[in-house]
Gaussian input, Z-matrix of N, CA and C with variables (Angstrom, degrees):
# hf/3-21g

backbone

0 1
 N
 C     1     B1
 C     2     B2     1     A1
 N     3     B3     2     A2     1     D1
 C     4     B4     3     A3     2     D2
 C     5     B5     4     A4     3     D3
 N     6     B6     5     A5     4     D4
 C     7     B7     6     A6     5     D5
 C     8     B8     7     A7     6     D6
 N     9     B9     8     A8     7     D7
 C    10    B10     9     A9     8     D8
 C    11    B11    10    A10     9     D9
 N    12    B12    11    A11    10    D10
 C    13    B13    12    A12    11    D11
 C    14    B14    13    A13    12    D12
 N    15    B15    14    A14    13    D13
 C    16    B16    15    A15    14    D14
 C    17    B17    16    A16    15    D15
 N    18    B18    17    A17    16    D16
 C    19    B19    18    A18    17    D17
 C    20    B20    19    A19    18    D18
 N    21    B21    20    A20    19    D19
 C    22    B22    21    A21    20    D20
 C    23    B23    22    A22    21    D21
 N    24    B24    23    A23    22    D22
 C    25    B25    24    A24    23    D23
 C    26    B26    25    A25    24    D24
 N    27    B27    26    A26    25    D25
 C    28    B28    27    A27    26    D26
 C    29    B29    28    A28    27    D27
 N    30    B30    29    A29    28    D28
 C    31    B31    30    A30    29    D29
 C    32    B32    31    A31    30    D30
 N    33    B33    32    A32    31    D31
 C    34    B34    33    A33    32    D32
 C    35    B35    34    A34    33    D33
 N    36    B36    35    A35    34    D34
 C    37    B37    36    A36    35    D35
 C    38    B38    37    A37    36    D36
 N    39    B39    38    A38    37    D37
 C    40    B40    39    A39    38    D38
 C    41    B41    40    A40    39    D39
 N    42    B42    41    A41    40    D40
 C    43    B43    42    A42    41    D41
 C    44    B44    43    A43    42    D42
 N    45    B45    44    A44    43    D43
 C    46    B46    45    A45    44    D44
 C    47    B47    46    A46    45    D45
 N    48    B48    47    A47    46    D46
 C    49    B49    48    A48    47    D47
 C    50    B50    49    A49    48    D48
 N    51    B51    50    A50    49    D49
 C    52    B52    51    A51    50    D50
 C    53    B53    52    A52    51    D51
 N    54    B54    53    A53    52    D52
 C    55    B55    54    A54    53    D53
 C    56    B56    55    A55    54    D54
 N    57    B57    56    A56    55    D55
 C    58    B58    57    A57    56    D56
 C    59    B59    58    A58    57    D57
 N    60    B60    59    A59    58    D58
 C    61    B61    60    A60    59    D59
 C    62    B62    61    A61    60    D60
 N    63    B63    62    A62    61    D61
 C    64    B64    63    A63    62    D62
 C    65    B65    64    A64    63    D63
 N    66    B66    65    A65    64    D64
 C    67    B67    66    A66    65    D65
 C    68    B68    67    A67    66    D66
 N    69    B69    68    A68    67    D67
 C    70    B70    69    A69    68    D68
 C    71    B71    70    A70    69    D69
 N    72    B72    71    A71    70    D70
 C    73    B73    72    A72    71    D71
 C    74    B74    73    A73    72    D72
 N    75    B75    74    A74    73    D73
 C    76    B76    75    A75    74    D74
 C    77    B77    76    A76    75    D75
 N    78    B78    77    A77    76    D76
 C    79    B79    78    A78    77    D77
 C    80    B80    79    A79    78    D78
 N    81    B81    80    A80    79    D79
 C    82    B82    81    A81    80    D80
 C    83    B83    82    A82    81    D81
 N    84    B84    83    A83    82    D82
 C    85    B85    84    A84    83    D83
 C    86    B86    85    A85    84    D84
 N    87    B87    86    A86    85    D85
 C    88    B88    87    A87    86    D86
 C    89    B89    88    A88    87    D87
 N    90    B90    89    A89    88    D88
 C    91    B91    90    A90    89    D89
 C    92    B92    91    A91    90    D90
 N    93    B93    92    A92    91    D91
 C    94    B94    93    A93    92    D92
 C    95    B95    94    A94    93    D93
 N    96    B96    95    A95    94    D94
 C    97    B97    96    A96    95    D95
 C    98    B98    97    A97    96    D96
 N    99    B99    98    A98    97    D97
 C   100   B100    99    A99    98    D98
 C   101   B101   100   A100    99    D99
 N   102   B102   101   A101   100   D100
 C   103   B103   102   A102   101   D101
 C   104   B104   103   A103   102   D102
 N   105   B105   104   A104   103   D103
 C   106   B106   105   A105   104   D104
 C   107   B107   106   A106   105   D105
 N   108   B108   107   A107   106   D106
 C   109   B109   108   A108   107   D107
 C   110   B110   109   A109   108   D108
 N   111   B111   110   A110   109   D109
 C   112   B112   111   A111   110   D110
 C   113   B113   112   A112   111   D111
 N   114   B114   113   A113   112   D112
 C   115   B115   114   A114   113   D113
 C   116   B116   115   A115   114   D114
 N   117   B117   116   A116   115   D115
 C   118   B118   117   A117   116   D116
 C   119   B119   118   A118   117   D117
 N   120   B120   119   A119   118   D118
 C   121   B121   120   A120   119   D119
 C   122   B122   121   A121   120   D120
 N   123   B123   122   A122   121   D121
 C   124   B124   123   A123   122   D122
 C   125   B125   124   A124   123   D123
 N   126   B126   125   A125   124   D124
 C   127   B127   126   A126   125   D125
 C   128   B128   127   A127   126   D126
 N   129   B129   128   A128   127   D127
 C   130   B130   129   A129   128   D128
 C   131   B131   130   A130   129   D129
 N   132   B132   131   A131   130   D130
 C   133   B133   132   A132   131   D131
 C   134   B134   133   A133   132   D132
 N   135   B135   134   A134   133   D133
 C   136   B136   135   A135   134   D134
 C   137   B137   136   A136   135   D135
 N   138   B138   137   A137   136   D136
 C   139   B139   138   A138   137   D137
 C   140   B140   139   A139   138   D138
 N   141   B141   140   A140   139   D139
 C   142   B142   141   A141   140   D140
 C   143   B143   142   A142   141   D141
 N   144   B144   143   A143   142   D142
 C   145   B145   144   A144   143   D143
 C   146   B146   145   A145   144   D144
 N   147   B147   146   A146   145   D145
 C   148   B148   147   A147   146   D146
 C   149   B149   148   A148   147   D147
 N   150   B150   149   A149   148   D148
 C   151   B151   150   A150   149   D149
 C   152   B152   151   A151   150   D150
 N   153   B153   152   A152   151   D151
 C   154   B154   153   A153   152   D152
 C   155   B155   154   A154   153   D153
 N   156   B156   155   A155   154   D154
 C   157   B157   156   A156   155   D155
 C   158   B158   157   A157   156   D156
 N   159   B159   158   A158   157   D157
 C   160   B160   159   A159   158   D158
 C   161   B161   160   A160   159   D159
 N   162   B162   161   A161   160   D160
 C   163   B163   162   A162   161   D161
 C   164   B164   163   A163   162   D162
 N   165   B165   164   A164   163   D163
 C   166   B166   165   A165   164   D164
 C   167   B167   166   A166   165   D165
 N   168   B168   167   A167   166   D166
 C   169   B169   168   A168   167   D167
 C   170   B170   169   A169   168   D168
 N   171   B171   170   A170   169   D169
 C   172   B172   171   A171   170   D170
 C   173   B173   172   A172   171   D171
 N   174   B174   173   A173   172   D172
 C   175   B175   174   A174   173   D173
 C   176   B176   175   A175   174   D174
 N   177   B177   176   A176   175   D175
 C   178   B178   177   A177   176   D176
 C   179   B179   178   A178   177   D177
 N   180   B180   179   A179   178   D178
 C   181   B181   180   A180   179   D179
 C   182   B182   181   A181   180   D180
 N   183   B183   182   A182   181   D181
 C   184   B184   183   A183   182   D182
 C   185   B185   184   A184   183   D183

   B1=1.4547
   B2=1.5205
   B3=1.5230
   B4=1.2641
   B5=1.5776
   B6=1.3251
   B7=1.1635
   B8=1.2656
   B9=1.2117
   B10=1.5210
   B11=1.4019
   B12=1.4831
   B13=1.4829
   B14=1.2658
   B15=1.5503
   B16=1.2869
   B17=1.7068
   B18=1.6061
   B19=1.4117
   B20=2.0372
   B21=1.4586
   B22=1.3754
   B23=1.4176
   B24=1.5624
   B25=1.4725
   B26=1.7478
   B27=0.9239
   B28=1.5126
   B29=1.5174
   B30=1.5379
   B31=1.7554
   B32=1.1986
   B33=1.3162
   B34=1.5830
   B35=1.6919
   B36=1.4250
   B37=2.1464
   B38=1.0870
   B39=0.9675
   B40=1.5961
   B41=1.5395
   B42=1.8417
   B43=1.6924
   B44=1.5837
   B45=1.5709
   B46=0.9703
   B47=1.6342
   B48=1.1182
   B49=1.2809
   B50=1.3723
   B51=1.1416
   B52=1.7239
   B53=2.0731
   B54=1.5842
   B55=1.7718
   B56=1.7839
   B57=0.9209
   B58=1.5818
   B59=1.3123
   B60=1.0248
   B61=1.5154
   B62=1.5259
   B63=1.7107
   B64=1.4331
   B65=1.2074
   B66=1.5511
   B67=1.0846
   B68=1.9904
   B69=0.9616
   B70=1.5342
   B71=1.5292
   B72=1.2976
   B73=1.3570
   B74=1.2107
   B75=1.4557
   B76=1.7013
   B77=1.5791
   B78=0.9710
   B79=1.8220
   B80=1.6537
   B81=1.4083
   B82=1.7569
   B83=1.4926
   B84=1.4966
   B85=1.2119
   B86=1.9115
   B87=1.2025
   B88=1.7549
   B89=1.2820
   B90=1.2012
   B91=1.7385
   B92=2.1699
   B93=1.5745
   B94=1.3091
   B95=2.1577
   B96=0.9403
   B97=2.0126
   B98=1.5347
   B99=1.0980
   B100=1.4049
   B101=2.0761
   B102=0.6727
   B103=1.3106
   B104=1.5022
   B105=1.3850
   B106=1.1475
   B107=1.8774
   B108=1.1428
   B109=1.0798
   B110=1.7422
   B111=1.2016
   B112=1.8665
   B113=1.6038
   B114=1.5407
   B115=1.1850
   B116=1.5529
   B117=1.4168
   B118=1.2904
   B119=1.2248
   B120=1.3132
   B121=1.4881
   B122=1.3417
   B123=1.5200
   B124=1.4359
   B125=1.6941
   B126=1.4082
   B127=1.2001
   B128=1.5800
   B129=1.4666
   B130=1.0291
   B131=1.4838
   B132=1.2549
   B133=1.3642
   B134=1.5519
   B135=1.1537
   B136=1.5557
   B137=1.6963
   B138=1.5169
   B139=1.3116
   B140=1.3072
   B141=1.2552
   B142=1.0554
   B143=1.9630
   B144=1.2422
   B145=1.4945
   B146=2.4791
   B147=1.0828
   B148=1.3649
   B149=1.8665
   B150=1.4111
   B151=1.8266
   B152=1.3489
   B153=1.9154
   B154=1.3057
   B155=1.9177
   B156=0.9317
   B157=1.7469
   B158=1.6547
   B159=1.3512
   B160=1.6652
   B161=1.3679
   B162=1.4866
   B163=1.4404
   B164=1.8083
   B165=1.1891
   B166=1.3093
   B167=1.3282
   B168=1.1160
   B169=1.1424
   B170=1.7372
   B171=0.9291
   B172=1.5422
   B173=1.7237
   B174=1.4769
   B175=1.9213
   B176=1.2199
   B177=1.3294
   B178=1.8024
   B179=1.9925
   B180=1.8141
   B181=1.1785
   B182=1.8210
   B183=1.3590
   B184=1.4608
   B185=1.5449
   A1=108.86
   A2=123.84
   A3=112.35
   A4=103.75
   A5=109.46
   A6=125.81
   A7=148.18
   A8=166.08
   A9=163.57
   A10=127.18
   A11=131.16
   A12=132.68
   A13=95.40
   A14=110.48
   A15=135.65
   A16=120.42
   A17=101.96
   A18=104.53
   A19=110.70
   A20=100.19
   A21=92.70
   A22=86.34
   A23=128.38
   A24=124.65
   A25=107.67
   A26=121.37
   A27=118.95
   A28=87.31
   A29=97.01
   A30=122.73
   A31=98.96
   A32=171.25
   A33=176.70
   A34=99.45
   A35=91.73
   A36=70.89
   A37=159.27
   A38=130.96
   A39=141.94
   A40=101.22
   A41=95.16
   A42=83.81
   A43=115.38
   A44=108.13
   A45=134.30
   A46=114.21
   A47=105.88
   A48=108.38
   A49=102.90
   A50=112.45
   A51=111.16
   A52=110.90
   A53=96.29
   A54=99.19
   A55=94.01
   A56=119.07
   A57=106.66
   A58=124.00
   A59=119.25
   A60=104.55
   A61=141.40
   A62=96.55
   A63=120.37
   A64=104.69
   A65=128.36
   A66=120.65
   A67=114.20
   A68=114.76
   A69=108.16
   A70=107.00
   A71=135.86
   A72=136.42
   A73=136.28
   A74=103.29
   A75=120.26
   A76=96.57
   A77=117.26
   A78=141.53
   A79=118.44
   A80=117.48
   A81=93.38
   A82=90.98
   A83=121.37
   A84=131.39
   A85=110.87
   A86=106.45
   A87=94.97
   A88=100.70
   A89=93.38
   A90=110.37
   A91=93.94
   A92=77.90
   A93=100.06
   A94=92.00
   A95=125.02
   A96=125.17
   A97=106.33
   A98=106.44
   A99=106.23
   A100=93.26
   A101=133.68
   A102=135.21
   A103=110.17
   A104=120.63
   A105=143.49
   A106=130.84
   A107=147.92
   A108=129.00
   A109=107.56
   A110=107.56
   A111=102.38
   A112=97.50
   A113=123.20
   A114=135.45
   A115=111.19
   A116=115.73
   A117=125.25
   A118=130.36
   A119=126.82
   A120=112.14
   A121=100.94
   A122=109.39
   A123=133.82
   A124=124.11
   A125=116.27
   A126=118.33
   A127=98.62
   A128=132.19
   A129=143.69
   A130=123.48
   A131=141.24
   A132=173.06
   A133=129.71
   A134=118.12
   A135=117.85
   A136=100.73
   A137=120.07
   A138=93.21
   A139=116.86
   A140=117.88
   A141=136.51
   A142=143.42
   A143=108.78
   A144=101.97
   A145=90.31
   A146=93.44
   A147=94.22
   A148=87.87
   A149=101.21
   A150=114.00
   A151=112.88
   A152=98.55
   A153=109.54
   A154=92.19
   A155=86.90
   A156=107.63
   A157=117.97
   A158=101.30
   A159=95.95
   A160=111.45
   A161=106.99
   A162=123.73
   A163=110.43
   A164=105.50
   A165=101.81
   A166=132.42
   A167=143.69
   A168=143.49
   A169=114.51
   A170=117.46
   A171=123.88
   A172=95.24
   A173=90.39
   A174=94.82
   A175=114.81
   A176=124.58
   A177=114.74
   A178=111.24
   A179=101.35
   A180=104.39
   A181=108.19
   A182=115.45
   A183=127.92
   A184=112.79
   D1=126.27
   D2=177.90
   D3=-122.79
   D4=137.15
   D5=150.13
   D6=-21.18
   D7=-59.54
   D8=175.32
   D9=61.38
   D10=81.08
   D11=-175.22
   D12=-74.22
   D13=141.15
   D14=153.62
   D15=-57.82
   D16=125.30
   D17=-172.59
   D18=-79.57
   D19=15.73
   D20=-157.95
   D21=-136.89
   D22=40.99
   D23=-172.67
   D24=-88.30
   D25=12.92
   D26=-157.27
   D27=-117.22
   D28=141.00
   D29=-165.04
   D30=-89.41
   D31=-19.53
   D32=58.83
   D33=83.54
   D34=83.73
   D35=158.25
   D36=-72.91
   D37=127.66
   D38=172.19
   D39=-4.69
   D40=157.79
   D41=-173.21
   D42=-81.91
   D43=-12.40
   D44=172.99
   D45=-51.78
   D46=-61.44
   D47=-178.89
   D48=-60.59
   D49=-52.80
   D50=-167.36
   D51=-50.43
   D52=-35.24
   D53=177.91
   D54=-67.32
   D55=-54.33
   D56=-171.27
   D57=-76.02
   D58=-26.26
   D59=139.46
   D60=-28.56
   D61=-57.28
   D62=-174.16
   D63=-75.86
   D64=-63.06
   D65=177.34
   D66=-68.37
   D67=6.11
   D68=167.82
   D69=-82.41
   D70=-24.36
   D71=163.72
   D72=-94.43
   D73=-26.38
   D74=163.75
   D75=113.08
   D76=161.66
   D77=-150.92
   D78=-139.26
   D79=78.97
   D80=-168.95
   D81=-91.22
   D82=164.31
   D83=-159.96
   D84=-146.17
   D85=81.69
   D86=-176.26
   D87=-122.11
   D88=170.81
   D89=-164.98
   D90=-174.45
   D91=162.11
   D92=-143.63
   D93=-129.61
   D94=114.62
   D95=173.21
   D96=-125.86
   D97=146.26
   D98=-158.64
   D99=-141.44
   D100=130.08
   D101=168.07
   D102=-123.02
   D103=114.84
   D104=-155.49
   D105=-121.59
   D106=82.85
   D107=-145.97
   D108=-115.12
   D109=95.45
   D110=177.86
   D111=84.45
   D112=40.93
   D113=-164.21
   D114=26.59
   D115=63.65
   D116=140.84
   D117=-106.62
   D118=108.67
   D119=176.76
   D120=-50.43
   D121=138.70
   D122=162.66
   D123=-111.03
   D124=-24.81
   D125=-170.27
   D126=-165.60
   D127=124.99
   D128=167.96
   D129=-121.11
   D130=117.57
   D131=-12.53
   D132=118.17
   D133=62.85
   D134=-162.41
   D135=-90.65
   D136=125.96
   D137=148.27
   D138=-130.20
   D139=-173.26
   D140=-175.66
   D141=-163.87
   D142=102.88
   D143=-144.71
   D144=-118.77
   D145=157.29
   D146=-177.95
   D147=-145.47
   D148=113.90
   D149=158.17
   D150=-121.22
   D151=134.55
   D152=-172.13
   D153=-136.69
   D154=171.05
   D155=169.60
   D156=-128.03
   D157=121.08
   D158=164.93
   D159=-108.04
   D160=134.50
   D161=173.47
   D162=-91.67
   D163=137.30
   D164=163.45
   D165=-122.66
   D166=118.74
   D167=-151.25
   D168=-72.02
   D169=150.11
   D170=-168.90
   D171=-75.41
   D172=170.27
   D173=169.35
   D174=33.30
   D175=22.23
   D176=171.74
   D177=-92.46
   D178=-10.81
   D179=-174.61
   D180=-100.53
   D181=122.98
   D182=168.39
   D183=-57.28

């Protein structure tokens, strides 16, 4: 009797799963660019991003 391991045994989710996850709770996203010359700030760069998902529930509309 022989055996056969599965090439797909490893628990790691999909990237898929991993976005719906993330976006099932929401995602804030900042970041910071700085352009600098002879350590002078010259140009500063804020960002800032917020992703969410709304679910809507089935049969809640008459």
């Amino acid at each position: 009797m022989t055996v056969q391991a599965s090439a797909t045994t490893a628990t790691e989710p999909s990237l898929v799963d991993l976005l719906d996850r993330l976006l099932g709770k929401g995602v804030v996203i900042t970041g910071d660019v700085v352009v600098s010359l002879a350590e002078v700030d010259l140009v500063r760069i804020q960002l800032s991003a917020v992703i969410g998902s709304v679910r809507e529930e089935m049969g809640m509309h008459d």
